[in-house]
C-alpha positions in Angstrom: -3.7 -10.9 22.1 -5.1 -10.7 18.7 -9.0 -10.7 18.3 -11.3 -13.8 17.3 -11.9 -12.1 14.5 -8.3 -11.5 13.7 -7.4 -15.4 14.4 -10.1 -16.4 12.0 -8.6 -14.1 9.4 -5.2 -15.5 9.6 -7.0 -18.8 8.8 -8.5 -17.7 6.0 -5.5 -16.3 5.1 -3.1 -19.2 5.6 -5.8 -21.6 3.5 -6.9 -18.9 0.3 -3.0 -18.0 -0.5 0.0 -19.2 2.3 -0.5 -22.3 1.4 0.6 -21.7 -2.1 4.1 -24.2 -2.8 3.7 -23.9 -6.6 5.7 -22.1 -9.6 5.4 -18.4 -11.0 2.4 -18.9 -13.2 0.5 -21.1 -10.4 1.3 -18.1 -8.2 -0.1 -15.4 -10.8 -3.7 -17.1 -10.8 -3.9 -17.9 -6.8 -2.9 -14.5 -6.3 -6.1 -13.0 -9.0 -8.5 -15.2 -7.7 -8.1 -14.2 -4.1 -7.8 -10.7 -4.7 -10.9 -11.1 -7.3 -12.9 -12.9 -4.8 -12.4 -9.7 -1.9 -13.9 -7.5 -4.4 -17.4 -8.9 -3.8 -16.6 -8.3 0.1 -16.0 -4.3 0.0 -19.2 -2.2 -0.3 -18.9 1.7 -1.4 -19.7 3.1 1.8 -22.2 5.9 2.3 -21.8 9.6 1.9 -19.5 9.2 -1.2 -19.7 9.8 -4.8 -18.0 6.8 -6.4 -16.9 7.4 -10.4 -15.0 5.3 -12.6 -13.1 6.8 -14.5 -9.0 7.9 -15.2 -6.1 10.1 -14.1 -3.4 10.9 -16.7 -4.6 7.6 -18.7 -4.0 5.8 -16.1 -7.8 4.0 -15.2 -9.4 3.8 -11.2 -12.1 4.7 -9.5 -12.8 8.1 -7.5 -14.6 7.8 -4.2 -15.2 11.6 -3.8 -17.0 12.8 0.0 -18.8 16.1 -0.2 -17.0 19.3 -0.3 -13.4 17.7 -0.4 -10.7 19.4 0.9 -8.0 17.5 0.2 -6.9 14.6 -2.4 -5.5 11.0 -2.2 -3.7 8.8 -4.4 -4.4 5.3 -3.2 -2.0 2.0 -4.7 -2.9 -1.4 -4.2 -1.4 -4.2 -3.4 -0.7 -7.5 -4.4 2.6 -8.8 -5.2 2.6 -6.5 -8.1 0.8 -9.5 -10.1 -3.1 -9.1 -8.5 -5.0 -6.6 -7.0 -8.1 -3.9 -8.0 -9.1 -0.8 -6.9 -12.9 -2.2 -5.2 -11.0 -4.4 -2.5 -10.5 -1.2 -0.8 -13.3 0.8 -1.1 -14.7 0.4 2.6 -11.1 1.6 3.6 -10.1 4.2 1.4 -14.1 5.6 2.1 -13.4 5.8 5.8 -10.6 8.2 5.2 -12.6 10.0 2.5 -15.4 10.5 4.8 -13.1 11.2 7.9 -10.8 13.5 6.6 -12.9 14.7 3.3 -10.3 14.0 0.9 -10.9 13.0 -2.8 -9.5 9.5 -3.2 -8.3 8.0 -6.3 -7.7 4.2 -6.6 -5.1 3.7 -9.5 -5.6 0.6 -11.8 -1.7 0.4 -12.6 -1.1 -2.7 -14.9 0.2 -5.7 -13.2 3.1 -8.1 -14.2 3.8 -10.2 -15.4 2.7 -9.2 -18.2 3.8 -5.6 -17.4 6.7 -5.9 -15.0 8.9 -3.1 -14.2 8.4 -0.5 -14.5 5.6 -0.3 -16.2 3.3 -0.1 -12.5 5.1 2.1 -11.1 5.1 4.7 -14.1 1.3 4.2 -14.2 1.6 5.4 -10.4 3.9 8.5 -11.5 1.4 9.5 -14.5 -1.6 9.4 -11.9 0.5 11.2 -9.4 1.0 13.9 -11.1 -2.6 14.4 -13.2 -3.6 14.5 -9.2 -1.5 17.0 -8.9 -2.5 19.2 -11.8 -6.3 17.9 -11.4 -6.3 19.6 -7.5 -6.6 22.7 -6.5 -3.6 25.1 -5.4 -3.3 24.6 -1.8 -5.7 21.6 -0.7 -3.1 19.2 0.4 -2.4 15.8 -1.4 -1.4 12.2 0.5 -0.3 9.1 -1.2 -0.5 5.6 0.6 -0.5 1.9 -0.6 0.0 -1.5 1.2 2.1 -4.3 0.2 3.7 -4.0 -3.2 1.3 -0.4 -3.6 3.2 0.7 -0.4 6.5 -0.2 -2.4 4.6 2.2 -5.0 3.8 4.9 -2.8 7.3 5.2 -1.6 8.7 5.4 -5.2 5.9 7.4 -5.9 7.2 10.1 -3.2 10.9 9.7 -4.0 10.1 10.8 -7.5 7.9 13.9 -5.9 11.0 15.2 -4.4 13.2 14.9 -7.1 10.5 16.8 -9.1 9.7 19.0 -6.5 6.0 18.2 -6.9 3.4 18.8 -4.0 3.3 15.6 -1.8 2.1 16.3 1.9 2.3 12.9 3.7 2.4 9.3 2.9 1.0 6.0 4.3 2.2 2.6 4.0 0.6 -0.3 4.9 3.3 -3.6 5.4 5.3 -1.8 2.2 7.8 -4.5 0.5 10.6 -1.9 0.3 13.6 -3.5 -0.8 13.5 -6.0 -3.6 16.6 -7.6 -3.1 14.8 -9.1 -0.1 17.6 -9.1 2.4 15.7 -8.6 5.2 15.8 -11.2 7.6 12.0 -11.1 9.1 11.3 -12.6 5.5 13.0 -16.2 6.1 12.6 -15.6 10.1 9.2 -14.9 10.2 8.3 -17.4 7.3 6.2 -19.4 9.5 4.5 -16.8 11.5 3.2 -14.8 8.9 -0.5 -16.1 7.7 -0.7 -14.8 4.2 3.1 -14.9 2.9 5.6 -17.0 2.8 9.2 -16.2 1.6 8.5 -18.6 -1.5 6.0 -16.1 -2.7 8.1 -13.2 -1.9 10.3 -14.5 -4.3 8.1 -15.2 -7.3 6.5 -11.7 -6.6 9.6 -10.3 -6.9 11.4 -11.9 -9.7 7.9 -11.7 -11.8 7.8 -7.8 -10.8 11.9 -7.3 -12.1 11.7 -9.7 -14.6 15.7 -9.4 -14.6 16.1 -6.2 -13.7 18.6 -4.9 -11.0 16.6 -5.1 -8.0 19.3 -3.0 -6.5 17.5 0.0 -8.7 16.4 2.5 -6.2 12.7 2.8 -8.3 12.1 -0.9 -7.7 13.9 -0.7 -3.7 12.5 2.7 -2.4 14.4 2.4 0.6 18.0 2.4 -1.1 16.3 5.7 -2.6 16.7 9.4 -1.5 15.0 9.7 1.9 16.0 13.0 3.4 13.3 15.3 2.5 10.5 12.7 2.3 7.0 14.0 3.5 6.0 13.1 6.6 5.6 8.9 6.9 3.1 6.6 8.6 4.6 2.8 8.3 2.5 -0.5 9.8 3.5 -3.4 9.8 2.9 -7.1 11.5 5.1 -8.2 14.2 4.8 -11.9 12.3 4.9 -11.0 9.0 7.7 -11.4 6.6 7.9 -7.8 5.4 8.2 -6.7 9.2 12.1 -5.5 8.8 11.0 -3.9 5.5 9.2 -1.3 7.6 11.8 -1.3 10.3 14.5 -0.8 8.4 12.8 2.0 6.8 12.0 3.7 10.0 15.7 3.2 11.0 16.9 4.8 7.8 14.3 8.0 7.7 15.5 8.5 11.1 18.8 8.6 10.8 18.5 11.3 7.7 16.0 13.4 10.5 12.7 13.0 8.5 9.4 12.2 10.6 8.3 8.4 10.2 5.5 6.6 12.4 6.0 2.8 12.7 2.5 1.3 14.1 3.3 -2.7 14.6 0.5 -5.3 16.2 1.7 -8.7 17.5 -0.2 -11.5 15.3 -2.2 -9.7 12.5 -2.2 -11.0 9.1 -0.4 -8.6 6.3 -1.7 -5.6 5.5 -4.5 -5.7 8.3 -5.7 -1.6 8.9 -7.5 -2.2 5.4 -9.4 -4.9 6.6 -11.6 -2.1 9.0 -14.8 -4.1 7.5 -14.0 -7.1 9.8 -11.3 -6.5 12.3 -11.5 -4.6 15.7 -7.8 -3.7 15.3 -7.9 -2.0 12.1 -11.0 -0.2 13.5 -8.8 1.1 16.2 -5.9 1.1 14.3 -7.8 3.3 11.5 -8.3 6.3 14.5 -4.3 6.3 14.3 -4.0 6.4 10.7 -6.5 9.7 10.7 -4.8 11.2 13.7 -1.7 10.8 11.5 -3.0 12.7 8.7 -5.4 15.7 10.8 -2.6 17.6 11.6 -1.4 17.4 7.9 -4.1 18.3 6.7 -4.8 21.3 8.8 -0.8 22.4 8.8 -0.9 23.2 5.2 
């Protein structure tokens, strides 16, 4: 049974964006103004050196715990279209301060007026000054939510190929396949609080912009899998991007990699950043550093 708390944010949810019917453009500034409005909400939290600042040209912000021993590249989300680095300070500082790893919260440009793949090349470019920027045998994680967990995965597809350092991965409700054939997208349509298969669609087709949605940069999961760091996945039981994550659990498995799919019956999308206000993602957040401790201590 989902918490007060967690009811009352599916309300908030369903009323600031779900409700949304309109075109593209309409889309676009609903989206910003949401996402602007949460970054009043989300507090640097103590014990952490917070910089502004860039990683290769690519701008963020740092959120840096003392005596780091490991780095993170953190990817936002929102439909590719809206999203900053502060709405998730209070959650990318708890695993800074819990696991002492340097976090950087990439600024990628959005679309539509940089669609693909302009975002995710920002991603790539960051990825790899994190790379060069960290020191030879601290560990490095990359995780995202939403479209920043579609990101991520591209993100770690393209470490493999490059055979670049990438030590785990977290995605939080990840939109991995941009054809959007997965059927928890029209099934779960009126279940899932914050989106609604209407604005799956004009995130999509404003993030392609005509491109082949079928390219395996833009639809991680029809990418190369086998080899892939070790995965955390969570998704919503009632969200729309449920079989996004399921399917992507199904297909590490069958290649033998190591994948972790964390679901929660009625939680709004992308709820284990929300560890300001939930009592799941509190909770949930225990699992998601369990997940990385080992990692961490393994390498």
């Amino acid at each position: 049974m989902p918490s007060i708390q967690a009811k009352v944010m599916n309300k908030i949810a369903s009323i600031a964006l779900k409700s949304y019917r309109g075109n593209g453009a309409g889309f676009v500034r609903r989206f910003r103004m949401v996402t602007a409005a949460s970054n009043l909400l989300a507090p640097v939290p103590k014990g952490l050196k917070h910089i502004k600042g860039a990683l290769g040209g690519v701008p963020g912000e740092w959120l840096i715990p003392v005596n780091p021993k490991g780095a993170l590249l953190y990817i936002h989300g929102g439909g590719f279209v809206a999203g900053h680095p502060p709405m998730y300070r209070p959650f990318c500082g708890a695993l800074a301060n819990a696991l002492g790893f340097r976090v950087f919260m990439v600024d990628y440009r959005l679309a539509p007026e940089n669609p693909f793949p302009a975002p995710l090349d920002d991603c790539i470019a960051a990825f790899e000054a994190l790379v060069t920027d960290t020191p030879t045998g601290e560990p490095i994680f990359v995780a995202g939510d939403s479209a920043g967990g579609n990101l991520s995965l591209a993100v770690l597809q393209h470490a493999l190929k490059k055979k670049l350092p990438a030590h785990g991965g977290l995605l939080i409700s990840p939109a991995t396949d941009m054809r959007r054939l997965s059927p928890s997208i029209e099934g779960n349509d009126k279940t899932d609080s914050m989106l609604s298969s209407h604005m799956i669609e004009h995130a999509a087709n404003l993030y392609m912009c005509g491109h082949d949605p079928a390219d395996e940069r833009a639809s991680p999961l029809l990418g190369k899998l086998k080899g892939l760091p070790p995965l955390m996945v969570t998704a919503s039981e009632d969200e729309c991007l449920l079989d996004d994550s399921v399917q992507l659990r199904d297909a590490v498995e069958k290649v033998g990699g190591q994948i972790t799919l964390l679901t929660r019956p009625g939680m709004p999308h992308i709820w284990p950043t929300m560890n300001l206000a939930l009592p799941e993602a509190k909770e949930d957040l225990v699992k998601i550093i369990r997940f990385f401790s080992p990692l961490v201590k393994g390498i």
